[in-house]
N, CA, C and O of each residue as an XYZ file, in Angstrom:
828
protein
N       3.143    -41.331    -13.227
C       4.452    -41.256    -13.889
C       4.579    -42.404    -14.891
O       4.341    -43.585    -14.636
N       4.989    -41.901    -16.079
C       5.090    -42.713    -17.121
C       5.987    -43.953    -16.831
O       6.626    -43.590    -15.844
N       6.401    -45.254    -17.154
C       7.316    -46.145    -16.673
C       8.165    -46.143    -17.228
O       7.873    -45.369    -18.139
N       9.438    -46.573    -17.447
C      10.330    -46.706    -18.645
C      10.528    -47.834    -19.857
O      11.256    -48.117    -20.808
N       9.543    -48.198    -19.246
C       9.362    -49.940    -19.922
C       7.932    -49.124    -20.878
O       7.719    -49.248    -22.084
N       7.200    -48.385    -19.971
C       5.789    -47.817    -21.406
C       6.662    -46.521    -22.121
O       6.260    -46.155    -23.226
N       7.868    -45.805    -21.509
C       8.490    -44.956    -22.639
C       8.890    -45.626    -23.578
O       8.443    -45.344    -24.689
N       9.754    -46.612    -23.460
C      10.174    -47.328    -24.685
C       8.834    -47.893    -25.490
O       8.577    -47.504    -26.629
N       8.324    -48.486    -25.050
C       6.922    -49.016    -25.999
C       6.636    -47.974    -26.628
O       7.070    -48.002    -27.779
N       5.982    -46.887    -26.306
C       5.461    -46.292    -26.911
C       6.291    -45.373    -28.290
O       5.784    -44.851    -29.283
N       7.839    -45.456    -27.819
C       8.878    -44.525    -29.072
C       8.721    -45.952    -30.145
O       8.714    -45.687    -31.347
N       8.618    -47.173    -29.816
C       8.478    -47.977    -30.595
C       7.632    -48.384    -31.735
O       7.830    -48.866    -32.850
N       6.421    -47.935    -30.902
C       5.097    -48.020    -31.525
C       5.031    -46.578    -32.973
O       4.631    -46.637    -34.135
N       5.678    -45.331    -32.087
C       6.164    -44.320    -33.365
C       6.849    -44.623    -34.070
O       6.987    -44.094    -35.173
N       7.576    -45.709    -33.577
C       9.117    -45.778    -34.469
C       8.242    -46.621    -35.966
O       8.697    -46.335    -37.073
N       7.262    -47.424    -35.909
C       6.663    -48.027    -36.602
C       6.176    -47.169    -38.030
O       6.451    -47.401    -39.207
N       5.530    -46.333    -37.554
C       4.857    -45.143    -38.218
C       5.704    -44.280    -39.065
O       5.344    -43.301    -39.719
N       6.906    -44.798    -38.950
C       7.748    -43.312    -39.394
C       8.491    -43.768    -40.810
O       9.336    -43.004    -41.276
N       8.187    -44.979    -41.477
C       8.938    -45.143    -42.590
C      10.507    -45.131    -42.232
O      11.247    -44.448    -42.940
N      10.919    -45.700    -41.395
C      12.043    -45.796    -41.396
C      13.012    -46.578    -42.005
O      14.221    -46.349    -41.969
N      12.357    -47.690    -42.677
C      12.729    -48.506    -43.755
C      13.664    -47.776    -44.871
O      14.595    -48.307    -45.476
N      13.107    -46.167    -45.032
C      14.025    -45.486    -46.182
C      14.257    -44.195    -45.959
O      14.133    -43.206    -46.681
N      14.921    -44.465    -43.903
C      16.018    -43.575    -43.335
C      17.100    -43.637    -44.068
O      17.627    -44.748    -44.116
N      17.637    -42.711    -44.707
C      19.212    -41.937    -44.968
C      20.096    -42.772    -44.253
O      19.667    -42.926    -43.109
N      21.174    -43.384    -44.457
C      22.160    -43.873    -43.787
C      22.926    -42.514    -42.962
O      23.142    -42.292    -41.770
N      23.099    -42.043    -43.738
C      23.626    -40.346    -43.865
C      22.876    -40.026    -42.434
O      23.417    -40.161    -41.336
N      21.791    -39.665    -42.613
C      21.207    -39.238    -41.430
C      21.322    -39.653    -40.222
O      21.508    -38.885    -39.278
N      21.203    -41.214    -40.089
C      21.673    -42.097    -39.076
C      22.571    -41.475    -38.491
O      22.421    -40.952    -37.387
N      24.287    -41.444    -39.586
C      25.444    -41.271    -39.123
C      25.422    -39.912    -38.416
O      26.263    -39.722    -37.538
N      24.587    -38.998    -38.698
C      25.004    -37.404    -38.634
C      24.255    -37.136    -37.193
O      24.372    -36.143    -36.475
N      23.246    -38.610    -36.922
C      22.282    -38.025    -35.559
C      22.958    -38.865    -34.829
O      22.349    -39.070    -33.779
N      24.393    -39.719    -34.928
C      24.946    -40.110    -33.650
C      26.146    -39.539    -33.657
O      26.983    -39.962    -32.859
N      26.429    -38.626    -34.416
C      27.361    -38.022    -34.355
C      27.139    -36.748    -33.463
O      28.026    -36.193    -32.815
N      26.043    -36.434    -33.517
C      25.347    -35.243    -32.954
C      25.184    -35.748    -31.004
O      25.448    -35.078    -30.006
N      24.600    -37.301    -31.146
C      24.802    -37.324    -29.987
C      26.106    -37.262    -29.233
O      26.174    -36.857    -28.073
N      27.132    -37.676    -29.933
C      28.436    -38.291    -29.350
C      29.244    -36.663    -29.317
O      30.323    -36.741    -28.731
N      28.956    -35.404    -29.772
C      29.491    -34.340    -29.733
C      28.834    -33.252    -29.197
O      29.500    -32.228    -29.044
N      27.623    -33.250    -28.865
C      26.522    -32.680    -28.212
C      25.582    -32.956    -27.304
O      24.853    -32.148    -26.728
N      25.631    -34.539    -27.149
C      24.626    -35.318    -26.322
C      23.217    -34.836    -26.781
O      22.379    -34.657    -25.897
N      22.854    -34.594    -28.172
C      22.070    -34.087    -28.545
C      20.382    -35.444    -28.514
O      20.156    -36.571    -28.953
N      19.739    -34.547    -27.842
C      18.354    -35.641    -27.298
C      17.685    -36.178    -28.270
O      17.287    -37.321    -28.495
N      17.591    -34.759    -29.048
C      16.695    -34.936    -30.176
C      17.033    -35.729    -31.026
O      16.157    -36.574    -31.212
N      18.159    -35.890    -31.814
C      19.099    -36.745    -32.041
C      19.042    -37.847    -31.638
O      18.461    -38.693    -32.317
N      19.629    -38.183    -30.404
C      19.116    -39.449    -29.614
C      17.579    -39.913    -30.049
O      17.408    -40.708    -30.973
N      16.956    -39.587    -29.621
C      15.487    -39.569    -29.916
C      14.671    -40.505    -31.162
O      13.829    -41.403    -31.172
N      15.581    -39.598    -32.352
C      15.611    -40.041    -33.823
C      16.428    -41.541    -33.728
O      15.804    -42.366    -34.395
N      17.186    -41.907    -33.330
C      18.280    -43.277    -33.128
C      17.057    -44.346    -32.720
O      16.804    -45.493    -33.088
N      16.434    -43.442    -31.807
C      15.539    -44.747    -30.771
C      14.467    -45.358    -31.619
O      14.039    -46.510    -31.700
N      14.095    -43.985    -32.365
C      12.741    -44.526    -33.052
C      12.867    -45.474    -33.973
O      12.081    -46.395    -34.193
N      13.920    -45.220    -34.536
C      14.608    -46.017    -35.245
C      14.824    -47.066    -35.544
O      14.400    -47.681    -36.523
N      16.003    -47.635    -34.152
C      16.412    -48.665    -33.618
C      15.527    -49.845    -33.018
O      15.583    -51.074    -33.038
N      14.584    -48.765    -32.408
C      14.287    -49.909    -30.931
C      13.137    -50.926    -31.635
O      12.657    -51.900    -31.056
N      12.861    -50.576    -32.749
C      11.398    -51.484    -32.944
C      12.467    -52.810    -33.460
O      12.162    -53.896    -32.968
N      13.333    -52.808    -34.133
C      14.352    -53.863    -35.094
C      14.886    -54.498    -33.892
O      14.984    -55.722    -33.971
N      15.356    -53.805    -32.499
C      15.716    -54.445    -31.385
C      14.895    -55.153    -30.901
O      15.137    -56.352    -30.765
N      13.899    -54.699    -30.574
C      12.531    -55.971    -30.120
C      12.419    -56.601    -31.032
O      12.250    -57.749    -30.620
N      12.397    -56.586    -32.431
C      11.573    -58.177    -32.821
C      12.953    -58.912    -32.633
O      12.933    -60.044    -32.149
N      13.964    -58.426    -32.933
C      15.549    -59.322    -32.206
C      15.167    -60.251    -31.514
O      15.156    -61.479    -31.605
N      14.678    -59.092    -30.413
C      14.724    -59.896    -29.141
C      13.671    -60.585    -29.142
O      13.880    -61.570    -28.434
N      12.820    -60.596    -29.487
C      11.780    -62.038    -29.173
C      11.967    -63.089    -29.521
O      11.695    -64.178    -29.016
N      12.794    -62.607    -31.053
C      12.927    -63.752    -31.789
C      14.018    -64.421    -31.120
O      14.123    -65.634    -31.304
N      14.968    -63.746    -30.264
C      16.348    -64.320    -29.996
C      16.028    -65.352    -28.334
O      16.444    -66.467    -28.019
N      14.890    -64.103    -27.377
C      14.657    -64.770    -26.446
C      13.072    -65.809    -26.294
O      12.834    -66.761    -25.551
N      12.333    -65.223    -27.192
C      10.857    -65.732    -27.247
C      10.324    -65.103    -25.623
O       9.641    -65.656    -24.761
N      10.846    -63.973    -25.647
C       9.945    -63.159    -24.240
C      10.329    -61.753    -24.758
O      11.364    -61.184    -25.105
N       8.964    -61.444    -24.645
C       9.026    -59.973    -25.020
C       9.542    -58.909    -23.692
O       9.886    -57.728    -23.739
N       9.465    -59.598    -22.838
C      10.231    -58.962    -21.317
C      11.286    -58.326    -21.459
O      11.523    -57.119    -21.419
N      12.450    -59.959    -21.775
C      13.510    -59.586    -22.455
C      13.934    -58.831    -23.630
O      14.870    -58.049    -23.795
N      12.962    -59.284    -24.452
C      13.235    -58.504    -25.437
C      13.344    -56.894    -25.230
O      14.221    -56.362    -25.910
N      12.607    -56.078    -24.421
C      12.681    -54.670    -23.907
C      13.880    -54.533    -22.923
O      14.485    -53.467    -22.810
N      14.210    -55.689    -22.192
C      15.865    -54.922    -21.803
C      16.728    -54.622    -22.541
O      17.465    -53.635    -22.518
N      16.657    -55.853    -23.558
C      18.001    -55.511    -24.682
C      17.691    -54.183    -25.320
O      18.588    -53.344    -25.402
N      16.311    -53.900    -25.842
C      16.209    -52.214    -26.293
C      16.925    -51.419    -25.203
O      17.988    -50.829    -25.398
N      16.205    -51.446    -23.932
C      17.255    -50.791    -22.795
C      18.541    -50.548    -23.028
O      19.117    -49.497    -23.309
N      19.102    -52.122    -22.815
C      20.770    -52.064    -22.798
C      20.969    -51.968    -23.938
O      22.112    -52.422    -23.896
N      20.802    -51.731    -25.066
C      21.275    -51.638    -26.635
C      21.406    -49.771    -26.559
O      22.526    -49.277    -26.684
N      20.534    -49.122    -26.410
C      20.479    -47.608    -26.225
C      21.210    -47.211    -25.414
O      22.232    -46.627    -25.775
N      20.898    -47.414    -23.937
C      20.989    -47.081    -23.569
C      23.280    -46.960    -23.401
O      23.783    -45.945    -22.919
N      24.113    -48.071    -23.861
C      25.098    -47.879    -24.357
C      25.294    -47.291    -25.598
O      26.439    -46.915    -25.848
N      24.126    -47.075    -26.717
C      24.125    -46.250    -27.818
C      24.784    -44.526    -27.245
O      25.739    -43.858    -27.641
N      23.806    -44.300    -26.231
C      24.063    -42.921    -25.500
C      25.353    -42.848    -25.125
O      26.118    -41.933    -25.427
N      25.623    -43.837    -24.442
C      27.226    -43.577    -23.054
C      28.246    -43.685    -24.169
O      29.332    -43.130    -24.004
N      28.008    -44.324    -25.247
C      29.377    -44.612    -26.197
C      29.415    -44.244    -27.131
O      30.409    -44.425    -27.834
N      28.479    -43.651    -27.496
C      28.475    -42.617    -28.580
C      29.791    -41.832    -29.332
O      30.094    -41.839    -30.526
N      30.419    -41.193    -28.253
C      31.339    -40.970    -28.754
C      32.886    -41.785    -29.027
O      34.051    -41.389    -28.982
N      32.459    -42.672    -29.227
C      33.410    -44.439    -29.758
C      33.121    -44.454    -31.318
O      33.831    -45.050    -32.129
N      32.107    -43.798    -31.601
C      32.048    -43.870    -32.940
C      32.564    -43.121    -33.950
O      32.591    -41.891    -33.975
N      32.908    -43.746    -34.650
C      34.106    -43.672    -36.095
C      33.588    -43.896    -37.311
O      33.715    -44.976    -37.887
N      32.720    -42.497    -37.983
C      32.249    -43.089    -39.057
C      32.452    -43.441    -40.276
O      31.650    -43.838    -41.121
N      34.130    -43.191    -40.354
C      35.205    -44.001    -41.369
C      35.283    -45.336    -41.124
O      35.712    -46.149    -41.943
N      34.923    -45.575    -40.134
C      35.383    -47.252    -40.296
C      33.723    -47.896    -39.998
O      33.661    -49.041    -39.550
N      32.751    -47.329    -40.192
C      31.298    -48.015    -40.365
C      30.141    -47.268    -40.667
O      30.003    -46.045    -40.629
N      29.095    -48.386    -41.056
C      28.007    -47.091    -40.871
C      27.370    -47.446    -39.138
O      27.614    -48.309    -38.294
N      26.385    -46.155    -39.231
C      26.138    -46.192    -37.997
C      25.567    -47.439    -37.617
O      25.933    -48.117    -36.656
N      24.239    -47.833    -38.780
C      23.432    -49.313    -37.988
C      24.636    -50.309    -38.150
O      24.598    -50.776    -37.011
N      25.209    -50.670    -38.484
C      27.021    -51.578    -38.202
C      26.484    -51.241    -36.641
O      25.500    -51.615    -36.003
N      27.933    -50.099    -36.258
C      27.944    -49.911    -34.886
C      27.078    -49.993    -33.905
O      27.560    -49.980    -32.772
N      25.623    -50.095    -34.039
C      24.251    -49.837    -33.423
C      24.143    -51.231    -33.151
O      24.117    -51.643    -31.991
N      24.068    -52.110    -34.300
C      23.971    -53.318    -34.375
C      24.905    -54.602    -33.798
O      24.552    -55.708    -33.388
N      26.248    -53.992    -33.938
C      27.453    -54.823    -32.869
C      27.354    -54.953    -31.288
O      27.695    -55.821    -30.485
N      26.584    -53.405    -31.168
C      26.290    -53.161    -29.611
C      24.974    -54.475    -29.103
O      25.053    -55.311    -28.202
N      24.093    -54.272    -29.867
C      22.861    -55.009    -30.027
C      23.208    -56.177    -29.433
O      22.973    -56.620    -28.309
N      24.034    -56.775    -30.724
C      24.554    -58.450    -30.854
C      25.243    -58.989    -28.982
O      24.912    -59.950    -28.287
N      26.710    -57.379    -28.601
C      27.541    -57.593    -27.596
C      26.456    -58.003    -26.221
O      26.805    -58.799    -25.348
N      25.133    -57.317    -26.227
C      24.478    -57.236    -25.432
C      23.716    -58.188    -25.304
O      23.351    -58.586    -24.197
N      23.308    -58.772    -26.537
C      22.921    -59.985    -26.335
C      23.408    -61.393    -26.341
O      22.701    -62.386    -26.514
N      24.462    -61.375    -26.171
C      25.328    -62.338    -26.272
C      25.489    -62.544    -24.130
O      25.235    -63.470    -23.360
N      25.925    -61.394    -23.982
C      25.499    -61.435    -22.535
C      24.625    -61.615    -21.569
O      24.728    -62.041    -20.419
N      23.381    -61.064    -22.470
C      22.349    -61.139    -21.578
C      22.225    -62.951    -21.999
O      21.371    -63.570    -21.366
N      22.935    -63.617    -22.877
C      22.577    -65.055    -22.768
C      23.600    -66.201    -21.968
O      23.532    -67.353    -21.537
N      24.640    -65.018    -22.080
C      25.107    -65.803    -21.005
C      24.776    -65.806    -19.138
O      24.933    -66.552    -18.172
N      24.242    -64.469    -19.459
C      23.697    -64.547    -17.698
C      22.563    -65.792    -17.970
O      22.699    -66.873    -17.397
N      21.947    -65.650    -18.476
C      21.238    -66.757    -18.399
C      21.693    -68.359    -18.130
O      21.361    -69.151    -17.248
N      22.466    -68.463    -19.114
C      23.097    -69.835    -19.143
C      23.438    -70.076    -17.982
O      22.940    -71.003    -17.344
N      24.691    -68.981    -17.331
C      25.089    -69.064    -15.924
C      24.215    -69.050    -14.591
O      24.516    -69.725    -13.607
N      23.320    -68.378    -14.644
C      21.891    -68.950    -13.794
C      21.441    -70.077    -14.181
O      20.381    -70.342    -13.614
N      21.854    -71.021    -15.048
C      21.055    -72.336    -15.124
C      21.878    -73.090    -14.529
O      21.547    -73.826    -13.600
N      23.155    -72.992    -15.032
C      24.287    -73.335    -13.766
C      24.060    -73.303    -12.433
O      23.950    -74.375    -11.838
N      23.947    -72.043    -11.717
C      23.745    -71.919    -10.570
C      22.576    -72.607     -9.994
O      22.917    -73.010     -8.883
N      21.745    -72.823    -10.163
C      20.479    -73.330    -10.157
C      20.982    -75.234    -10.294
O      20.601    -76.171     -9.592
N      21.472    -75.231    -10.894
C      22.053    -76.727    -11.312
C      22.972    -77.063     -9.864
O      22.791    -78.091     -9.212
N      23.713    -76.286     -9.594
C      24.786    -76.817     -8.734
C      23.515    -76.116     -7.011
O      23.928    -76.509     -5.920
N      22.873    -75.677     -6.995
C      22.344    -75.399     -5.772
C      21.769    -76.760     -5.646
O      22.207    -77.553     -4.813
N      20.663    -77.088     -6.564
C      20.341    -78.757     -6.573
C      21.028    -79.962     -5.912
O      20.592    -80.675     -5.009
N      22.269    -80.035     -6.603
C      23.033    -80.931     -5.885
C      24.048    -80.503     -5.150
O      25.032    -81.238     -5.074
N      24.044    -79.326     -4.500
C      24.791    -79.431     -3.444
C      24.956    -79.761     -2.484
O      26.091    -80.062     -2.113
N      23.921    -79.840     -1.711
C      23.551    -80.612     -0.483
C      23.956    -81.861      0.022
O      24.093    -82.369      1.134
N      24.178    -82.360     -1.749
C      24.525    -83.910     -1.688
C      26.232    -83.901     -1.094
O      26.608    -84.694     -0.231
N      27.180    -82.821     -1.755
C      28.101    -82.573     -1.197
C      28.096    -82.069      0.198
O      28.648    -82.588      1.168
N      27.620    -81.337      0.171
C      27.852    -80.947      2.054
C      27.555    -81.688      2.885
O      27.780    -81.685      4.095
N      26.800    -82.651      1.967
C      26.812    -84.062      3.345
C      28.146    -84.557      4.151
O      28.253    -84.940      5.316
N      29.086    -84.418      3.163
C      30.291    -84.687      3.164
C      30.617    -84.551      4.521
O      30.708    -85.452      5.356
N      30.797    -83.248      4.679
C      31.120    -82.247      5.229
C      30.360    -82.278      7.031
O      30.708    -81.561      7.970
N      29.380    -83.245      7.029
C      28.494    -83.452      8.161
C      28.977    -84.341      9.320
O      28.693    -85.537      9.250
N      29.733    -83.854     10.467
C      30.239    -85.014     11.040
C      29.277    -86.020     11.734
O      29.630    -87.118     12.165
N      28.109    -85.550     11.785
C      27.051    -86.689     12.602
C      26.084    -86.387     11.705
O      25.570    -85.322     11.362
N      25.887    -87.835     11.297
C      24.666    -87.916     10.235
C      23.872    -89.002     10.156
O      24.330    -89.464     11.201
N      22.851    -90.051      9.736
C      22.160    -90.897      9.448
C      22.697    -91.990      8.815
O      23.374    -91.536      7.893
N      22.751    -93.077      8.817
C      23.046    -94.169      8.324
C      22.781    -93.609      6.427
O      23.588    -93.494      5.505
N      21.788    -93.458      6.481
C      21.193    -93.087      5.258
C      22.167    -92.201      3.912
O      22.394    -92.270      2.704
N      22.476    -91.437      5.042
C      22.981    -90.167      4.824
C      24.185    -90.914      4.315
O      24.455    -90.792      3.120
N      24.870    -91.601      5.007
C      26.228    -91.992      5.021
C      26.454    -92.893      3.557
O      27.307    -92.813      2.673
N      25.387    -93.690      3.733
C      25.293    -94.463      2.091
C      25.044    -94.176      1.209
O      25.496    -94.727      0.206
N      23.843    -92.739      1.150
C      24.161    -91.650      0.108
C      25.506    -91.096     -0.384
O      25.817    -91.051     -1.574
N      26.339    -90.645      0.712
C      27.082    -89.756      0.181
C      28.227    -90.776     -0.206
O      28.938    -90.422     -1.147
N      28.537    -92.144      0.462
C      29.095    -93.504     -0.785
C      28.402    -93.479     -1.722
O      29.145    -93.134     -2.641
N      27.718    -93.582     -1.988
C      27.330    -93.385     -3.368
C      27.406    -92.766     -4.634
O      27.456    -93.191     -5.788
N      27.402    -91.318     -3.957
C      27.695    -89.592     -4.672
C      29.374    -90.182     -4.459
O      29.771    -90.150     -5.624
N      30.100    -90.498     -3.935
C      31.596    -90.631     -4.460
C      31.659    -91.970     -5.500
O      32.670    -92.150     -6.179
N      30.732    -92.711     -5.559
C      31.113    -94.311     -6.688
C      30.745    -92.970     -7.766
O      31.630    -92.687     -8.574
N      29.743    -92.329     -7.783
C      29.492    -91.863     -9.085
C      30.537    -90.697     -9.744
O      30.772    -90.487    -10.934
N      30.973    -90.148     -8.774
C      32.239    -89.506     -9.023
C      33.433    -89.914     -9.895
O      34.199    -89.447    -10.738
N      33.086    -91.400     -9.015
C      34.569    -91.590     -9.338
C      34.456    -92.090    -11.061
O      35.426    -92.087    -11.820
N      33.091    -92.493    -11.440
C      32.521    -93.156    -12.834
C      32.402    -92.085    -13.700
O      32.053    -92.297    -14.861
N      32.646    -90.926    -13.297
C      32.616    -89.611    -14.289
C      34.162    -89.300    -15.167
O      35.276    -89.316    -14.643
N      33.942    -89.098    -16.220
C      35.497    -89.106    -17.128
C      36.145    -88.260    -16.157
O      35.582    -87.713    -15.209
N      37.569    -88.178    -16.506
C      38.442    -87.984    -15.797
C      38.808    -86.257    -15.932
O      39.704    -85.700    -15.299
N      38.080    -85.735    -16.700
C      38.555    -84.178    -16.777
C      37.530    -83.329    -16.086
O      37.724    -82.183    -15.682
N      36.174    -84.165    -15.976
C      34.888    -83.912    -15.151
C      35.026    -84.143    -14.123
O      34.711    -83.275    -13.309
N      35.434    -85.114    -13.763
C      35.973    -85.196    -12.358
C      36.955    -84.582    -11.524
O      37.001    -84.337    -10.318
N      37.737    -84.397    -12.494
C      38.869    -83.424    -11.913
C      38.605    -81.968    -11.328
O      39.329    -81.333    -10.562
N      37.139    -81.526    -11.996
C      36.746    -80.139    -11.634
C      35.952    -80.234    -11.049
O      35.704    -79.302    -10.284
N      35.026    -81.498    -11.064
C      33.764    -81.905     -9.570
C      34.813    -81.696     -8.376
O      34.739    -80.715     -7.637
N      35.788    -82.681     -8.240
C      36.693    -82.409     -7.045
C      37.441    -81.269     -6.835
O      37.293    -80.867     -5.681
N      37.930    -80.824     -7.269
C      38.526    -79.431     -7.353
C      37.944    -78.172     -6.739
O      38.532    -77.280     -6.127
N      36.301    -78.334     -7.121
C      35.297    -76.986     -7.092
C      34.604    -77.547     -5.584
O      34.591    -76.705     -4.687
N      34.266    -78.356     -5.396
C      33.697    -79.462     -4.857
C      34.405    -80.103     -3.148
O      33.860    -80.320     -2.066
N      35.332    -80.186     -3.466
C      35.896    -80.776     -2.271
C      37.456    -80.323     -1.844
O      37.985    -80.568     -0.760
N      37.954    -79.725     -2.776
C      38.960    -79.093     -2.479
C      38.846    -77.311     -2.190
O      39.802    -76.641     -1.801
N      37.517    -76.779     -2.467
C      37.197    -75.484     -2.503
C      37.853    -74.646     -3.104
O      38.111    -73.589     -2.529
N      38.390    -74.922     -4.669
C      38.522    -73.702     -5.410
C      37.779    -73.547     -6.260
O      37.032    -74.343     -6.829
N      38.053    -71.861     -6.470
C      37.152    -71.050     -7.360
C      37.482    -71.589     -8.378
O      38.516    -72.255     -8.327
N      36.686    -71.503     -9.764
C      36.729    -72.072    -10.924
C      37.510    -71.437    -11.698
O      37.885    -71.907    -12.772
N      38.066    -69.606    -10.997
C      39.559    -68.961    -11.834
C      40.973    -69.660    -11.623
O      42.031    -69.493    -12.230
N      40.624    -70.543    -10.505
C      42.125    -71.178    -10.106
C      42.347    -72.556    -10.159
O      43.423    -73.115     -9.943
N      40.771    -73.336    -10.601
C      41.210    -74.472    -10.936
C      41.656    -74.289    -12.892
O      42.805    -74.626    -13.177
N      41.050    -73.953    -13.677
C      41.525    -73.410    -14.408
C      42.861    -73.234    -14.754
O      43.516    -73.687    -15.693
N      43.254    -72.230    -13.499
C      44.730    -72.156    -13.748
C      45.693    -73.350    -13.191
O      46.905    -73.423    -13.393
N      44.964    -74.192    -12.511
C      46.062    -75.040    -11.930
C      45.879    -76.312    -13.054
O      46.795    -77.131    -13.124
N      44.318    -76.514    -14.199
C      44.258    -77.198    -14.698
C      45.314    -77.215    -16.499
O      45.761    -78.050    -17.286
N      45.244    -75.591    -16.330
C      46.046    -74.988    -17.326
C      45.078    -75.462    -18.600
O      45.374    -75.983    -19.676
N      43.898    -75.094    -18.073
C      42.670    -74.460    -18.924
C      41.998    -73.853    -19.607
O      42.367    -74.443    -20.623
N      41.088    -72.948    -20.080
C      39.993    -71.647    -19.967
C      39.275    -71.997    -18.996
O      39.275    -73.050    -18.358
N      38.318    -70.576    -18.847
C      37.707    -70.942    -17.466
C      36.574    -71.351    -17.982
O      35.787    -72.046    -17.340
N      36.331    -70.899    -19.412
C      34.950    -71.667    -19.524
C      34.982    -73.382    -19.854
O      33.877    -73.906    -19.709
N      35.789    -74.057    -20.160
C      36.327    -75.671    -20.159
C      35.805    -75.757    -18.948
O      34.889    -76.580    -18.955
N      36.020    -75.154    -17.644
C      35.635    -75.768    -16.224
C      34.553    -75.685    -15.991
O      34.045    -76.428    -15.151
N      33.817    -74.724    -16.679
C      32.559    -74.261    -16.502
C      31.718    -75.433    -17.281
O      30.674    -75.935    -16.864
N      32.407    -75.769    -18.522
C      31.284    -76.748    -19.036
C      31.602    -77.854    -18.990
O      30.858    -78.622    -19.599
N      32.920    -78.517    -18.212
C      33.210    -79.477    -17.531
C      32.277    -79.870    -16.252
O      31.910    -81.006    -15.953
N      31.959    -78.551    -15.512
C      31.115    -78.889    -14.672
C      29.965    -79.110    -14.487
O      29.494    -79.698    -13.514
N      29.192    -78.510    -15.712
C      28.195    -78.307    -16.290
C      27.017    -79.736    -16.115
O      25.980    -80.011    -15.511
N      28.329    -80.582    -17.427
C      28.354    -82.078    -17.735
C      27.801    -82.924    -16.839
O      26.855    -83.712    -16.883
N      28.938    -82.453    -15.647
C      29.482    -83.525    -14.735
C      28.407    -83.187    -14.395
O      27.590    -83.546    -15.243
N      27.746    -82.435    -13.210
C      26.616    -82.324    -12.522
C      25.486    -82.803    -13.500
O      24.868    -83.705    -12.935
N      25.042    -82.581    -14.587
C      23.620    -82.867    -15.125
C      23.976    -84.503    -15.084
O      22.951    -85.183    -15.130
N      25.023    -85.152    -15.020
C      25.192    -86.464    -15.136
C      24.573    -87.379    -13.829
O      23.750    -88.284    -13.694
N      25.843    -86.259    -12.600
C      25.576    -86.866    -11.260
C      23.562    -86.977    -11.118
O      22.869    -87.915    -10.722
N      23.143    -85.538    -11.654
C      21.511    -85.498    -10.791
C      20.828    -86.398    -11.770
O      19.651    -86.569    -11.454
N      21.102    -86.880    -12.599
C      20.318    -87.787    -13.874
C      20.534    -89.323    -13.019
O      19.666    -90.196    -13.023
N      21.690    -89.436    -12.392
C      22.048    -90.592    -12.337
C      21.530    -91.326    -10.474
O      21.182    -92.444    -10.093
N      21.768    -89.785     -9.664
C      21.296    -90.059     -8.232
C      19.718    -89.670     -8.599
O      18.938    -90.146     -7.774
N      19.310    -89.177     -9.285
C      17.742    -88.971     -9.649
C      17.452    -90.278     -9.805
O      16.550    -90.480     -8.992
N      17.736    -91.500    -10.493
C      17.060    -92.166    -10.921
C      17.172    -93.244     -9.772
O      16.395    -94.185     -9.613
N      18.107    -92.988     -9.118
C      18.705    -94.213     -8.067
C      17.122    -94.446     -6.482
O      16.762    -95.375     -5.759
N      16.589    -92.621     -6.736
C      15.991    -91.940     -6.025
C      14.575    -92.113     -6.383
O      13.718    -91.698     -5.602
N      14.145    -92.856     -7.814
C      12.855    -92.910     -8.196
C      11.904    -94.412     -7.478
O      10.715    -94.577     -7.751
């Protein structure tokens, strides 16, 4: 069975071959119109060959992994299909609309990323917090986690406010936010800060 990762390669590799450089705009518009009123394949089909090769070099260039780069063809089409009929070809041409989807998708797929570097960031030093939290522990332990509070307390005051908040008071980052009378992404890259500071700073204490 063919994979879906070698279907796409390979409409790509056609898509190459086909002079699409001096596709009809016209045509574009009339074969997603076809999909969005017919779910027409063939149609579809013509979009992909199209599309997907301009989506990969995107994406390499955007992620420098050609991995990625084939999801975003994925997720770029594959909402080409489901939303098809969203399209309005008074108010664009089709590669516009093809291309906004592209951009929406990759804008996300970079923020999952970002936010896994986060997560990954705060798994690191968490431990150091839950020491906290340890009622019988090591001498060691105990002067560590004095420590992890001097450095706390040496962190600006809006970083700190969301280290403690997220941290030791246990709220979610939608409600410190709201209690900080925030965005949620301010907390997010408040915390961001704060942590690459704390592990830079107990890292080195640790060398």
């Amino acid at each position: 069975m063919v994979s879906l990762e070698q279907s796409i390669d390979c409409r790509i590799q056609k898509g190459k071959n086909v002079g699409m450089q001096e596709t009809p705009s016209e045509q574009l518009t009339q074969a997603l119109i076809n999909v969005a009123t017919h779910a027409d394949k063939k149609a579809y089909a013509y979009l992909f060959s199209y599309f997907a090769p301009k989506i990969k070099r995107f994406g390499i260039k955007q992620y420098g992994s050609e991995a990625m780069a084939m999801e975003l063809v994925q997720d770029t089409m594959t909402s080409v299909w489901r939303k098809a009929k969203l399209y309005r070809p008074e108010k664009g041409a089709a590669t516009t609309w093809v291309y906004t989807i592209m951009r929406n998708a990759s804008f996300d797929a970079l923020r999952k990323i970002k936010s896994n570097r986060e997560d990954n960031l705060s798994e690191e030093i968490w431990p150091l917090f839950h020491d906290e939290q340890v009622c019988e522990r090591s001498f060691k332990d105990h002067l560590q986690s004095n420590q992890l509070k001097e450095k706390i307390k040496s962190l600006p005051a809006p970083q700190r406010d969301v280290v403690v908040g997220v941290y030791f008071e246990d709220m979610t980052q939608e409600q410190l936010a709201q209690h900080l009378d925030i965005p949620v992404g301010t907390v997010k890259s408040r915390l961001r800060l704060a942590l690459k500071k704390l592990k830079v700073e107990l890292g080195e204490q640790h060398d």
